[in-house]
PDB file of N, CA, C and O in Angstrom:
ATOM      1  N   UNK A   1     -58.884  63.917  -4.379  1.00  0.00           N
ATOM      2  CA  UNK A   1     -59.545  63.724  -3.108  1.00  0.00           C
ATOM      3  C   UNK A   1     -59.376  64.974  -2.259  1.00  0.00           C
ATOM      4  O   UNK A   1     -58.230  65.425  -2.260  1.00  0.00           O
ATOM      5  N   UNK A   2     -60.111  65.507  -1.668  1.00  0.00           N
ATOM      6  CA  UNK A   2     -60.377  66.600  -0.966  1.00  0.00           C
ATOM      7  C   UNK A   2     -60.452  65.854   0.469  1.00  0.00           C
ATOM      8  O   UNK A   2     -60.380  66.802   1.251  1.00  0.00           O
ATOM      9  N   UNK A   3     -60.520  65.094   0.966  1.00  0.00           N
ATOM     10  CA  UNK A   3     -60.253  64.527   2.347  1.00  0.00           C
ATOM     11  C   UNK A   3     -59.303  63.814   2.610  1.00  0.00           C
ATOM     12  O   UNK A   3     -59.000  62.783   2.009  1.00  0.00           O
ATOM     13  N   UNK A   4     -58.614  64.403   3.742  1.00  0.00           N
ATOM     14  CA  UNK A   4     -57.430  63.603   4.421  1.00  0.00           C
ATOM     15  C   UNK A   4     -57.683  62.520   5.173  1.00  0.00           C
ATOM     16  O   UNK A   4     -58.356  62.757   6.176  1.00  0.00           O
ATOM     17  N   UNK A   5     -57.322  61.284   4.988  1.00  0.00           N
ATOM     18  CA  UNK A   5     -57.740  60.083   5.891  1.00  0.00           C
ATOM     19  C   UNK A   5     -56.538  59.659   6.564  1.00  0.00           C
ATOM     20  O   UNK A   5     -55.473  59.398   6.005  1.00  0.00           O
ATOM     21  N   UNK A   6     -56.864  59.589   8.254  1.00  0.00           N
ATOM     22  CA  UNK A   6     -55.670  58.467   8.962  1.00  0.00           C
ATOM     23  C   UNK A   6     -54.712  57.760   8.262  1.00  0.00           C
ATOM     24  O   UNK A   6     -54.739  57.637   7.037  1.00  0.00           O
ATOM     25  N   UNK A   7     -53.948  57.337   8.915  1.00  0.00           N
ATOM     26  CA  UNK A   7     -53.402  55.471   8.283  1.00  0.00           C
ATOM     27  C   UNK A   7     -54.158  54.681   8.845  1.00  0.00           C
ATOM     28  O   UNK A   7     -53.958  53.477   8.686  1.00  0.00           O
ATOM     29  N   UNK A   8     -54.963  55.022   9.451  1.00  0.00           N
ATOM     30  CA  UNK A   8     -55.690  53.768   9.968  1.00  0.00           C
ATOM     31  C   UNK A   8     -56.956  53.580   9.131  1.00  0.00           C
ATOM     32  O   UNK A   8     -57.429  52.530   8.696  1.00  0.00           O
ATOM     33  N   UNK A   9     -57.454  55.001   8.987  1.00  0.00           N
ATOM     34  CA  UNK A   9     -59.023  55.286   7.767  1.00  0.00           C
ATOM     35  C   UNK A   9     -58.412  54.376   6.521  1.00  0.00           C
ATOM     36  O   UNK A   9     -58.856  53.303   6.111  1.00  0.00           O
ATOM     37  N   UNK A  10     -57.491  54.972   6.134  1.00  0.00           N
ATOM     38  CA  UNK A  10     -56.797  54.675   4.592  1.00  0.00           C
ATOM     39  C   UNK A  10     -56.607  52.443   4.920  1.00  0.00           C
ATOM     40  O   UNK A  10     -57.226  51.657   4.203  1.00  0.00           O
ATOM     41  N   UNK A  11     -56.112  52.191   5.532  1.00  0.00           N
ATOM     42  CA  UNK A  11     -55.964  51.018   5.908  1.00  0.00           C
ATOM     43  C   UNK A  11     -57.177  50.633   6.210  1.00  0.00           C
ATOM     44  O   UNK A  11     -57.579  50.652   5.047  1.00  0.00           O
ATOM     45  N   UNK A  12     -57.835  50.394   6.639  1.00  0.00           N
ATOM     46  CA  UNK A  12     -59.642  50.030   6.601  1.00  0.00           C
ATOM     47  C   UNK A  12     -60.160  50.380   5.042  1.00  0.00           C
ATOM     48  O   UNK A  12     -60.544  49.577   4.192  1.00  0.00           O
ATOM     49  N   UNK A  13     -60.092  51.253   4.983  1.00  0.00           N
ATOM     50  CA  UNK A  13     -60.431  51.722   3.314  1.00  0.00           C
ATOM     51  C   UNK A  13     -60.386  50.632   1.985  1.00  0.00           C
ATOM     52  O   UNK A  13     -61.234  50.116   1.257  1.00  0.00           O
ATOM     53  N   UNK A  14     -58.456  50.580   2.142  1.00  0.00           N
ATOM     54  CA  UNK A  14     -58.110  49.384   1.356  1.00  0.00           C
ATOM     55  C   UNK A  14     -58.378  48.051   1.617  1.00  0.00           C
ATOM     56  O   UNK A  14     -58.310  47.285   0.656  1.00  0.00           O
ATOM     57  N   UNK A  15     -58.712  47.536   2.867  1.00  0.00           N
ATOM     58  CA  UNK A  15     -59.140  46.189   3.203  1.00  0.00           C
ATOM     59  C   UNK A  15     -60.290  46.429   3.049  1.00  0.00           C
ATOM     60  O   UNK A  15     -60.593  45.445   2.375  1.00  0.00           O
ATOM     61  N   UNK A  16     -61.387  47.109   3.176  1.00  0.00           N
ATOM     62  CA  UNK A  16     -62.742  47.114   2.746  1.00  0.00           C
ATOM     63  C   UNK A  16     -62.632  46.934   0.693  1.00  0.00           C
ATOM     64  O   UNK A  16     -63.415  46.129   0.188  1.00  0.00           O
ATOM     65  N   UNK A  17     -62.135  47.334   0.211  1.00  0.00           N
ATOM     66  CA  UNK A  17     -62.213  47.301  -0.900  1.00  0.00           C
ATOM     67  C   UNK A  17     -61.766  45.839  -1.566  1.00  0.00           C
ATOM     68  O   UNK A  17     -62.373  45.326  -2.506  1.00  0.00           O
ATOM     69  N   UNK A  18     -60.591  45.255  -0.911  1.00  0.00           N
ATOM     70  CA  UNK A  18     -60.044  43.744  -1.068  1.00  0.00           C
ATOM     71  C   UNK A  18     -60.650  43.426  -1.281  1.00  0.00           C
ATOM     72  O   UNK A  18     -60.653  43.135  -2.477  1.00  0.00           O
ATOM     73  N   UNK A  19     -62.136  43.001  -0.349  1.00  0.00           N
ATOM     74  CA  UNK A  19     -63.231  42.253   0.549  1.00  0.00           C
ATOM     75  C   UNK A  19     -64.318  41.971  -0.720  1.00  0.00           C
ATOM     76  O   UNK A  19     -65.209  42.784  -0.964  1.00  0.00           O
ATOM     77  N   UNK A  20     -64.192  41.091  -1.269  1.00  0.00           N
ATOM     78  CA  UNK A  20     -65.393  40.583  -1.998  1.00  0.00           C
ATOM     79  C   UNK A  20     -66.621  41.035  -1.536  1.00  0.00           C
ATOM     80  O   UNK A  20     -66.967  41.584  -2.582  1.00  0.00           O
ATOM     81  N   UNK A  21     -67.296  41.176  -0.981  1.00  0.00           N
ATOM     82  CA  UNK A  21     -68.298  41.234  -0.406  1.00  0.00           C
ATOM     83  C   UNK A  21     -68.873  42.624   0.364  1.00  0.00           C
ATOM     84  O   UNK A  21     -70.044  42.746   0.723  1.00  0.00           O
ATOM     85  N   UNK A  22     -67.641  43.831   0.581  1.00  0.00           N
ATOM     86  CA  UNK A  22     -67.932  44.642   0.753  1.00  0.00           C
ATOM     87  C   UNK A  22     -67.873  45.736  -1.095  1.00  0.00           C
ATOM     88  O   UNK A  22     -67.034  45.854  -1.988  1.00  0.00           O
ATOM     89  N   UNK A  23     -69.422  46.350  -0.815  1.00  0.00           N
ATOM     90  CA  UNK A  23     -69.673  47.346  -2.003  1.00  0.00           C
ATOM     91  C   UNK A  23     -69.137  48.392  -2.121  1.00  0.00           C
ATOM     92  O   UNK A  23     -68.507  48.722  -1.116  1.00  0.00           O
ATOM     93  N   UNK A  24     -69.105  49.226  -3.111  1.00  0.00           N
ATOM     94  CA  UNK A  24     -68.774  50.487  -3.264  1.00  0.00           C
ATOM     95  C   UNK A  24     -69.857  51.005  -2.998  1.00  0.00           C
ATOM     96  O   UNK A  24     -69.377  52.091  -2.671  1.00  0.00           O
ATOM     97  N   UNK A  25     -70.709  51.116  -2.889  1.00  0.00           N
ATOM     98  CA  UNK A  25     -72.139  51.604  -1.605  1.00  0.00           C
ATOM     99  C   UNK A  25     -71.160  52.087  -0.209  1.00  0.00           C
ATOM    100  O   UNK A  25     -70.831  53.167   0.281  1.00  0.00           O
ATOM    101  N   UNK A  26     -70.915  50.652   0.103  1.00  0.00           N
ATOM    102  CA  UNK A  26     -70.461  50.634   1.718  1.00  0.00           C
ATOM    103  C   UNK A  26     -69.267  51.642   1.922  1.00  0.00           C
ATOM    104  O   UNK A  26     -69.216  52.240   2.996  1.00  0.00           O
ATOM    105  N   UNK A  27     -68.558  51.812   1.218  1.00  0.00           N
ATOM    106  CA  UNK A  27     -67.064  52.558   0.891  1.00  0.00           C
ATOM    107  C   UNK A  27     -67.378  53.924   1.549  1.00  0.00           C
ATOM    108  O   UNK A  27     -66.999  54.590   2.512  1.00  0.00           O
ATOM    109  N   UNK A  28     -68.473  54.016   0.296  1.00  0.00           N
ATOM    110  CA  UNK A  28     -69.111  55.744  -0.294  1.00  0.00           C
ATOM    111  C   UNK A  28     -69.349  56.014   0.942  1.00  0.00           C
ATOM    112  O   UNK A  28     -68.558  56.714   1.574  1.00  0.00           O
ATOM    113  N   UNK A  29     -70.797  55.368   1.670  1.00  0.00           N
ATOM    114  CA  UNK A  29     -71.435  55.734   3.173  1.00  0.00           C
ATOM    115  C   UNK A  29     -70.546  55.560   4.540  1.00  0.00           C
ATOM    116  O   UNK A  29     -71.040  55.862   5.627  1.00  0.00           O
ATOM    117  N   UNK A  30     -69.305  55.093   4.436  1.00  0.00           N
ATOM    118  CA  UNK A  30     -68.679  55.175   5.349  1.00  0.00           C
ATOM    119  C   UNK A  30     -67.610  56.135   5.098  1.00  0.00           C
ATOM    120  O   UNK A  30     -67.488  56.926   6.033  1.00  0.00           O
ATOM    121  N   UNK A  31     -66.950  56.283   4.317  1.00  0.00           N
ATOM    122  CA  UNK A  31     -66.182  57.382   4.018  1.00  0.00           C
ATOM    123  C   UNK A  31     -66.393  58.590   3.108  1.00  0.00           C
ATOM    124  O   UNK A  31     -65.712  59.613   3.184  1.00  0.00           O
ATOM    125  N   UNK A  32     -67.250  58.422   2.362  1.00  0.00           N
ATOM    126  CA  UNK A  32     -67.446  59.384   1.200  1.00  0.00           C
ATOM    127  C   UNK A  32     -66.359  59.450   0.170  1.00  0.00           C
ATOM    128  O   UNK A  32     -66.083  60.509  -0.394  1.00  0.00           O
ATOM    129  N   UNK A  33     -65.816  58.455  -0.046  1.00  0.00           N
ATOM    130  CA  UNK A  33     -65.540  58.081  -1.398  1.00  0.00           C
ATOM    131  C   UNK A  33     -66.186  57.616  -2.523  1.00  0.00           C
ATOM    132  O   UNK A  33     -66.887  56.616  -2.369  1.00  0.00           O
ATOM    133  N   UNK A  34     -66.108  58.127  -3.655  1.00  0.00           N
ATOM    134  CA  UNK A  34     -66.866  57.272  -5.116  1.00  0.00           C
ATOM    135  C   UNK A  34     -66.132  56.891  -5.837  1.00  0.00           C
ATOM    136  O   UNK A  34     -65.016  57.357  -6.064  1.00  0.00           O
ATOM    137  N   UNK A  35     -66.813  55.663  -6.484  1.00  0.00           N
ATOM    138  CA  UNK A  35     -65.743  54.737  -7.113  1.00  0.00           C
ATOM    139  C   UNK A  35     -64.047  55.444  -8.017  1.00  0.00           C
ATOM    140  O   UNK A  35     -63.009  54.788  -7.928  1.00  0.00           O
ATOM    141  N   UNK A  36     -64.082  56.556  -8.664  1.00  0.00           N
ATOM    142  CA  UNK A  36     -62.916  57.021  -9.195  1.00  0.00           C
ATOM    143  C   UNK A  36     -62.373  57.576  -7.972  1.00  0.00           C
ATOM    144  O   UNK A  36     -61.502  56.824  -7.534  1.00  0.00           O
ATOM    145  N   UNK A  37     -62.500  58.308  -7.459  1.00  0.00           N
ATOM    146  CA  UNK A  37     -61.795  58.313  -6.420  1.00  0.00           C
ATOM    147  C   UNK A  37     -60.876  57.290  -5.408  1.00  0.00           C
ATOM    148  O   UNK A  37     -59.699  57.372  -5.058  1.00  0.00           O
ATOM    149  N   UNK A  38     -61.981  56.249  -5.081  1.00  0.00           N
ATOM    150  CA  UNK A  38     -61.584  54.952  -4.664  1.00  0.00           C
ATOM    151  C   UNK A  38     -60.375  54.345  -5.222  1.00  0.00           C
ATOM    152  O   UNK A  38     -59.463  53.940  -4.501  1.00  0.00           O
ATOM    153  N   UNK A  39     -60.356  54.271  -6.618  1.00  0.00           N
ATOM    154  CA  UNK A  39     -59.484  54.357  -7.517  1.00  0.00           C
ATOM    155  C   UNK A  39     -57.840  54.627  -7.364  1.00  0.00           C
ATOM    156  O   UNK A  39     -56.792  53.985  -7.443  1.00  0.00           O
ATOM    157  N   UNK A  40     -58.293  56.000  -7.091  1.00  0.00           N
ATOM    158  CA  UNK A  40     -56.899  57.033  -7.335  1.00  0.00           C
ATOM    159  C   UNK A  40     -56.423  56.580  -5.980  1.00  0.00           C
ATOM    160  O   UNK A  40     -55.268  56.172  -5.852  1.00  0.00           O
ATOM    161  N   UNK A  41     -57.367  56.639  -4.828  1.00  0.00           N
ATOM    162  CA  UNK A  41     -56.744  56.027  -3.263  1.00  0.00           C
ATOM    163  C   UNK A  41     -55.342  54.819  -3.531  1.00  0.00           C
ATOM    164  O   UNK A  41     -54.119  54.828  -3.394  1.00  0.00           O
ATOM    165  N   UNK A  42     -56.130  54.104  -3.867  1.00  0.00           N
ATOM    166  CA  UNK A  42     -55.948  52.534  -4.182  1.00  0.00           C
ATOM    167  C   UNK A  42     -54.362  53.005  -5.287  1.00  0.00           C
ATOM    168  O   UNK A  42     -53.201  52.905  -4.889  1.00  0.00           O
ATOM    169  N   UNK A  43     -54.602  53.278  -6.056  1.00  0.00           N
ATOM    170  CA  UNK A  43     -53.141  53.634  -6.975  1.00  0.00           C
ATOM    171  C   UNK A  43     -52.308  54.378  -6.661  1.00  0.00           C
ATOM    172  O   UNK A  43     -51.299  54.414  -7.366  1.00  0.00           O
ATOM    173  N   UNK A  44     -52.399  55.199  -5.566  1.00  0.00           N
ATOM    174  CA  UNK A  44     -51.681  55.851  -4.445  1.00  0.00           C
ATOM    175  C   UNK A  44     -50.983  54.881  -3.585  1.00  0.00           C
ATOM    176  O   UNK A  44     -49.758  54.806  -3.486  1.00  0.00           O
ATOM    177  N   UNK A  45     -51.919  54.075  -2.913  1.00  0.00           N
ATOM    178  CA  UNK A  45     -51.578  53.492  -1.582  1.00  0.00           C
ATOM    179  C   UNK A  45     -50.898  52.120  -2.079  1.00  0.00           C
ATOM    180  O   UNK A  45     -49.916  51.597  -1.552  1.00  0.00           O
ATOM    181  N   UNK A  46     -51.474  51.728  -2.986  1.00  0.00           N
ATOM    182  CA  UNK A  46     -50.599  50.037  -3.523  1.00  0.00           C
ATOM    183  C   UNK A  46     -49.861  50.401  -4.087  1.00  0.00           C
ATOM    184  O   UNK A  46     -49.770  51.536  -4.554  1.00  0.00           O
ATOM    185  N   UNK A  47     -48.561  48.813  -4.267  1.00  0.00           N
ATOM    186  CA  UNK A  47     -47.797  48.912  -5.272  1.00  0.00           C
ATOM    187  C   UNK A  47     -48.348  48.689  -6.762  1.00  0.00           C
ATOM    188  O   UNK A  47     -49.509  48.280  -6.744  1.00  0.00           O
ATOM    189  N   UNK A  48     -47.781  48.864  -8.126  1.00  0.00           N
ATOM    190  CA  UNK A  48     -48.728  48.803  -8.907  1.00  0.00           C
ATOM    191  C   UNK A  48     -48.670  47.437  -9.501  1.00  0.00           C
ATOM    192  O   UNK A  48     -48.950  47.412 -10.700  1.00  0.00           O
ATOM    193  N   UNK A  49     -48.344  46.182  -8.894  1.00  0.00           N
ATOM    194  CA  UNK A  49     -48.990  45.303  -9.257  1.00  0.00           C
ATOM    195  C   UNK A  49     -49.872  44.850  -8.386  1.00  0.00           C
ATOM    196  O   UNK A  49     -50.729  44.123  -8.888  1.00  0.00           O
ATOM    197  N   UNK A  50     -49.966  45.071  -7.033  1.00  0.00           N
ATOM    198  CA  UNK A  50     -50.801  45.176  -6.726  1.00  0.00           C
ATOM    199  C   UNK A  50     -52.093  45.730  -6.717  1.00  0.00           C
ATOM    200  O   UNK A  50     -53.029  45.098  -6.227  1.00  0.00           O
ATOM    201  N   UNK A  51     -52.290  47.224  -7.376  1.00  0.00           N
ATOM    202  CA  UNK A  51     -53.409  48.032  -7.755  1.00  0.00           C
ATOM    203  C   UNK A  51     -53.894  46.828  -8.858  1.00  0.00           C
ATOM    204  O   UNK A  51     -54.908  46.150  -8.694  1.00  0.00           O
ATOM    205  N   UNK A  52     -52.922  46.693 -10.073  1.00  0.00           N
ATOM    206  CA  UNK A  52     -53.409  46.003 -11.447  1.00  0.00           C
ATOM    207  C   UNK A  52     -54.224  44.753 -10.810  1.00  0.00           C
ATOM    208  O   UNK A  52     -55.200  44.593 -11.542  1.00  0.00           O
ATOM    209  N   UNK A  53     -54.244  43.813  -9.778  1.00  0.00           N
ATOM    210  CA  UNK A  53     -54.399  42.777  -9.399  1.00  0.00           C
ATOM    211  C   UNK A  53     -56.108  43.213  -8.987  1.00  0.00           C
ATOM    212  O   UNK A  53     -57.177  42.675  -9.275  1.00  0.00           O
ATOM    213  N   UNK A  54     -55.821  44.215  -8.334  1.00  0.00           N
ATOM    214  CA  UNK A  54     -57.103  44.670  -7.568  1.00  0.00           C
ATOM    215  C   UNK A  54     -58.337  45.180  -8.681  1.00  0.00           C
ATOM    216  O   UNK A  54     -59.553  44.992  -8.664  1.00  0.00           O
ATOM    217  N   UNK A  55     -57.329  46.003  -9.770  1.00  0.00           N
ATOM    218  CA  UNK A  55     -58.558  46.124 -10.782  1.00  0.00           C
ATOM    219  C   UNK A  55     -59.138  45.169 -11.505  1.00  0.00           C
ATOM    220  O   UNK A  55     -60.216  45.282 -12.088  1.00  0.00           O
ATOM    221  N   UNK A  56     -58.423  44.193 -11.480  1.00  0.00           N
ATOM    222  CA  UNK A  56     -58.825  42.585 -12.217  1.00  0.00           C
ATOM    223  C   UNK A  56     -59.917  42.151 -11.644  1.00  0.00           C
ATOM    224  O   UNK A  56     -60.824  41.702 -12.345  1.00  0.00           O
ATOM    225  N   UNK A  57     -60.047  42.219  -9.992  1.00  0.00           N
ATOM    226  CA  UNK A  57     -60.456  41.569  -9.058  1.00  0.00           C
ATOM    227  C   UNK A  57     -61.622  42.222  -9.526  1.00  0.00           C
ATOM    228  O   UNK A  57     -62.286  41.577 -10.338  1.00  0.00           O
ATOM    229  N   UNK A  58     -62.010  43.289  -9.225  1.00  0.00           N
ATOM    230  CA  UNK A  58     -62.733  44.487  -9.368  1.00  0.00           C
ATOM    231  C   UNK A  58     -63.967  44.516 -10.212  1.00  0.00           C
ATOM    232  O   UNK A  58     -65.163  44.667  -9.963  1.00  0.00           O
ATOM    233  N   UNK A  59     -63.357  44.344 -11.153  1.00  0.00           N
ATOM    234  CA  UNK A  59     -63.780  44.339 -13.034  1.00  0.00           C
ATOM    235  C   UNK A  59     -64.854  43.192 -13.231  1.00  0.00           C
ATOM    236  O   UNK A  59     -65.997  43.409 -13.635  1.00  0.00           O
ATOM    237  N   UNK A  60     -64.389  42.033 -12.923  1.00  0.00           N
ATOM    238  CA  UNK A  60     -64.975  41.101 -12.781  1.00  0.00           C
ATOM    239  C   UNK A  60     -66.178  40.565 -11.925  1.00  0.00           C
ATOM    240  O   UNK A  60     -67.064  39.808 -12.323  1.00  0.00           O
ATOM    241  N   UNK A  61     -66.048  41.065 -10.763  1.00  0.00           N
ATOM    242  CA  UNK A  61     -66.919  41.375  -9.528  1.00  0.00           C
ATOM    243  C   UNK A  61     -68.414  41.723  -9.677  1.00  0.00           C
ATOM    244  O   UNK A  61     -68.879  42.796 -10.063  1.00  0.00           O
ATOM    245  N   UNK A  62     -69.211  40.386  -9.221  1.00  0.00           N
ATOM    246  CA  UNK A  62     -70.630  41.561  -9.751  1.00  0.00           C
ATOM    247  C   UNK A  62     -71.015  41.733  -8.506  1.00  0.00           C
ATOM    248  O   UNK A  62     -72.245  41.708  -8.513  1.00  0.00           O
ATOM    249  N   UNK A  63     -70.629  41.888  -7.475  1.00  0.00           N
ATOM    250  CA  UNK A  63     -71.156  41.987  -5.907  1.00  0.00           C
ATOM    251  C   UNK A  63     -70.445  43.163  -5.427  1.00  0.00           C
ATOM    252  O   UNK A  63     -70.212  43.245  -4.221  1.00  0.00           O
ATOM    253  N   UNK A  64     -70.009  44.234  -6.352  1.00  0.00           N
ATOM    254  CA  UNK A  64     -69.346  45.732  -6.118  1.00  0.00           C
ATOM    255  C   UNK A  64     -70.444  46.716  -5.913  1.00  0.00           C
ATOM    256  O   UNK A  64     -70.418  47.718  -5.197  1.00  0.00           O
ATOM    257  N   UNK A  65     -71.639  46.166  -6.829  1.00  0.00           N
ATOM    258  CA  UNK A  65     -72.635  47.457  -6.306  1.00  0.00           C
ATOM    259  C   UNK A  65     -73.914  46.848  -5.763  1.00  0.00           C
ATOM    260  O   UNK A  65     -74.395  45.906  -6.393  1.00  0.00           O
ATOM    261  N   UNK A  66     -74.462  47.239  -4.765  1.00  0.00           N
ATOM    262  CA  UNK A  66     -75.270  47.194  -4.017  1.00  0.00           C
ATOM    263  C   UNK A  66     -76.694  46.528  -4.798  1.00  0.00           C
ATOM    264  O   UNK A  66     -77.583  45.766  -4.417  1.00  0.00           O
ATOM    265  N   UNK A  67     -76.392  47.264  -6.120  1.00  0.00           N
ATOM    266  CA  UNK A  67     -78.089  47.313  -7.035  1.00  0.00           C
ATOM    267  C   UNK A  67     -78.009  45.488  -7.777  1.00  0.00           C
ATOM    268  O   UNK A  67     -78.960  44.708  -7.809  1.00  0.00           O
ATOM    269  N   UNK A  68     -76.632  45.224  -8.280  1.00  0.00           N
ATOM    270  CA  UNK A  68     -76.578  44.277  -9.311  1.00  0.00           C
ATOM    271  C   UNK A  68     -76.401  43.165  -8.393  1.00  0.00           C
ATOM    272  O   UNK A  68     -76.137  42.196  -9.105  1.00  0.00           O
ATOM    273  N   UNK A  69     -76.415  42.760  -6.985  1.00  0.00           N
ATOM    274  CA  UNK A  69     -76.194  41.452  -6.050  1.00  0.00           C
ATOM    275  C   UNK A  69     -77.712  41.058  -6.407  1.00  0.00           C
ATOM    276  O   UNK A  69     -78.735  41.670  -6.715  1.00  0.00           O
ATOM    277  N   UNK A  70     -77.224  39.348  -6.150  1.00  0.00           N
ATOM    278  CA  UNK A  70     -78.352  38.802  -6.088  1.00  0.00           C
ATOM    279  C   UNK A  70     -78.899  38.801  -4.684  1.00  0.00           C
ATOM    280  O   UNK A  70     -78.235  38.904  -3.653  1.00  0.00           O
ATOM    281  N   UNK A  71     -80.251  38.666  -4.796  1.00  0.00           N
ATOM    282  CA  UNK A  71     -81.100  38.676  -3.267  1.00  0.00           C
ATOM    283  C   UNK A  71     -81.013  38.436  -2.003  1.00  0.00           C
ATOM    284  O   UNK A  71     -81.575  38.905  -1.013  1.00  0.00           O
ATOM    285  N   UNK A  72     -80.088  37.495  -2.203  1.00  0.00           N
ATOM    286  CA  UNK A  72     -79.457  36.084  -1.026  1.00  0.00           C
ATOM    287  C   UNK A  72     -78.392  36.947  -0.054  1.00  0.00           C
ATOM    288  O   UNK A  72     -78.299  36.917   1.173  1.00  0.00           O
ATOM    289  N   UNK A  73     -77.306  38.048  -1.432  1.00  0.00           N
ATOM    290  CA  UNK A  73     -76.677  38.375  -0.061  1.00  0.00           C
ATOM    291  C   UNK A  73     -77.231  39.849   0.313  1.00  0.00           C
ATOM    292  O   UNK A  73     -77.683  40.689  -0.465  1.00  0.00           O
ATOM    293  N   UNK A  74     -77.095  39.923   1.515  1.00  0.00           N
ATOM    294  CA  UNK A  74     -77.511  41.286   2.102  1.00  0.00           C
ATOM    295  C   UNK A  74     -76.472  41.557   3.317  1.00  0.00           C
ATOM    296  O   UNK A  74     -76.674  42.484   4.100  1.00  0.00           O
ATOM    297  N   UNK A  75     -75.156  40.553   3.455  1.00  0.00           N
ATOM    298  CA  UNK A  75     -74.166  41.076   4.610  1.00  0.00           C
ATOM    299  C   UNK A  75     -73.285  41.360   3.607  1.00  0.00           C
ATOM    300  O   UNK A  75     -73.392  40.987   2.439  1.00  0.00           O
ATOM    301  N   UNK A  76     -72.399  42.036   4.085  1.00  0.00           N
ATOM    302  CA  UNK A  76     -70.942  42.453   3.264  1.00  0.00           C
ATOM    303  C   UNK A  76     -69.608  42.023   4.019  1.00  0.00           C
ATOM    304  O   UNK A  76     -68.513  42.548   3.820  1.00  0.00           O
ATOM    305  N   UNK A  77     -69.827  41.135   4.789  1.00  0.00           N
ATOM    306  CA  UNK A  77     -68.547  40.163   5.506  1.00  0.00           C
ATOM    307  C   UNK A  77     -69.093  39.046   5.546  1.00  0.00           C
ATOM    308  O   UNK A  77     -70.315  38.930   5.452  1.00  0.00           O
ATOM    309  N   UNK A  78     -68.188  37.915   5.710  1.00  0.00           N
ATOM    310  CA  UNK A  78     -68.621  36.801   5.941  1.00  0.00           C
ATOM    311  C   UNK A  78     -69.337  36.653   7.238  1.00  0.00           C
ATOM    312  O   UNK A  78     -69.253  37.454   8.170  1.00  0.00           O
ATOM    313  N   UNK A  79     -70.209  35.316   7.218  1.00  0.00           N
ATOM    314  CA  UNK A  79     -70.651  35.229   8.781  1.00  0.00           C
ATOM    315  C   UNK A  79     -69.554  34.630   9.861  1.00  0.00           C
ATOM    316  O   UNK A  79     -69.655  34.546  11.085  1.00  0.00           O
ATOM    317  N   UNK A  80     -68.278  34.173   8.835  1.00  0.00           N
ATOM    318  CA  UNK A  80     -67.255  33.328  10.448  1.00  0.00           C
ATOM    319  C   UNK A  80     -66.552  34.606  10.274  1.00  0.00           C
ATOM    320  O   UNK A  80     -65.687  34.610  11.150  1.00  0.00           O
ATOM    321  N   UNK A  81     -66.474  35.737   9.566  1.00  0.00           N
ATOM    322  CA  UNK A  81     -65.305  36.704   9.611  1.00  0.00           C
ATOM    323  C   UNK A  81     -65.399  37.093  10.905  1.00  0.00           C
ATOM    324  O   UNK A  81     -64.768  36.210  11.485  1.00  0.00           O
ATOM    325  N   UNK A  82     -66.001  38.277  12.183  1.00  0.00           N
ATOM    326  CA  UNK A  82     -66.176  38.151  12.960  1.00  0.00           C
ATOM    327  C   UNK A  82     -66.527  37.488  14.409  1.00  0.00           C
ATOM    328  O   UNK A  82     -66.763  38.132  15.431  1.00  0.00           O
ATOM    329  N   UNK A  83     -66.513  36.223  14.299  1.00  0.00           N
ATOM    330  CA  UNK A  83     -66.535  35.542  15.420  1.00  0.00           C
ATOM    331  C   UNK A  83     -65.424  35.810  16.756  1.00  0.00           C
ATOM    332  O   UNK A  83     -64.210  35.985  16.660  1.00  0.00           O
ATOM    333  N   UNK A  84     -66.068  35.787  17.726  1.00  0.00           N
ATOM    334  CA  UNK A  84     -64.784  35.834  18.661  1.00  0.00           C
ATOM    335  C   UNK A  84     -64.429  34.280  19.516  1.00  0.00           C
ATOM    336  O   UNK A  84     -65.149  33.417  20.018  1.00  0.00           O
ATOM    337  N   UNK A  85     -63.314  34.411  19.409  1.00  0.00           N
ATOM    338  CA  UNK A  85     -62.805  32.887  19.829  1.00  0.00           C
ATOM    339  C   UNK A  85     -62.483  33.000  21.633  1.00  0.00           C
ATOM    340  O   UNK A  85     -61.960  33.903  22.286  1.00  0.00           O
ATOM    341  N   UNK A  86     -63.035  31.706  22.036  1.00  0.00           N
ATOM    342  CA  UNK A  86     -62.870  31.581  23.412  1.00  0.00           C
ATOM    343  C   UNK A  86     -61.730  30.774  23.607  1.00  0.00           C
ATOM    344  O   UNK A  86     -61.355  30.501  24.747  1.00  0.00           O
TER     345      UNK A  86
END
């Protein structure tokens, strides 16, 4: 990686990647990371059963790239994820 990210970039980074629903599209255009890279972040920043957990997650996932989702979704968070509570 040729870019230095915050703890706060790097922490958004890795919770964007958790996120079912957010792509490696979304990653790329917000940070300019690509998926191997993403990678090496992630095996840096976790412990490594945690990384192993994440590549499981990962692997399996068909809502990682933008092209292979089905039609229906077009948000990359849930709709109650953001709500603000009164």
């Amino acid at each position: 990686m040729t870019k230095k990210f915050t703890q706060e970039e790097v922490s958004r980074i890795i919770e964007m990647a958790w996120e079912d629903r957010t792509s490696l599209d979304a990653i790329f255009r917000n940070f300019g990371l690509k998926e191997d890279q993403l990678k090496l972040l992630m095996k840096k920043e976790l412990k490594r059963g945690s990384y192993t957990l994440w590549r499981k997650r990962m692997k399996v996932s068909h809502l990682r790239h933008e092209a292979l989702r089905p039609a229906g979704i077009t948000r990359a968070y849930c709709s109650q994820q953001y709500k603000f509570k009164k």
